[in-house]
N, C-alpha and C positions, 0 to 999 in steps of 0.2 A: 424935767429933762436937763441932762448939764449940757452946757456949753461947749460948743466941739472945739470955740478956736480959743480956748485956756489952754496953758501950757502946760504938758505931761501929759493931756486926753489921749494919744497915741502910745503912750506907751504902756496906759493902762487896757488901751486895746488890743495890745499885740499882747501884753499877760494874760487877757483873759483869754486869746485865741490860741496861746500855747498850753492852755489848761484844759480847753476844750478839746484841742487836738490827743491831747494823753489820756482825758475820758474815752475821747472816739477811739480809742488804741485800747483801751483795757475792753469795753464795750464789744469792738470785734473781735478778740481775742478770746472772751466768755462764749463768743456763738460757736466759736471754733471747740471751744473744751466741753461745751453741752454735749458736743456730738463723739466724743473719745471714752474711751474704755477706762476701766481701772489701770490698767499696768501703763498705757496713755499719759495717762492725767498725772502717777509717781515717774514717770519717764519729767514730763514736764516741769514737775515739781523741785527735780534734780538740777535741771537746767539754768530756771530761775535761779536757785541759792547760788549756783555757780557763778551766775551771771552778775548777781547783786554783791557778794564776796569780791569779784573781781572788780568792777567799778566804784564801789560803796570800803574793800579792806574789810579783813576776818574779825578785826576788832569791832565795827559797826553792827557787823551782824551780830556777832554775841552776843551784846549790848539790846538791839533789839528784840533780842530771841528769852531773854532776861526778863525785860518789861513786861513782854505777852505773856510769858508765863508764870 
């Protein structure tokens, strides 16, 4: 078990609870898209790239989109 009163234990614990929070967020999000149609799910699919284009810049995604494929 590590020791809680070392310094930085907190902030290791606040990384891993904001990792866990964006699991829990993709997680409810999945229950959400199980349940959507086709035209749904490319409706969403649009929104996303928008969404990540805008915060992340058209050059990241490219980049990305590169890799995967």
């Amino acid at each position: 078990m590590t020791d809680q009163t070392r310094w930085g234990i907190d902030l290791v614990q606040q990384k891993n609870k904001a990792i866990k929070y964006q699991k829990d967020l993709v997680s409810r999000a999945m229950d959400q898209v199980v349940k959507m149609d086709e035209s749904g799910i490319t409706d969403l699919m649009i929104e996303i790239e928008a969404e990540y284009e805008r915060k992340y810049g058209q050059n990241v995604a490219k980049k990305y989109i590169k890799t995967v494929l």
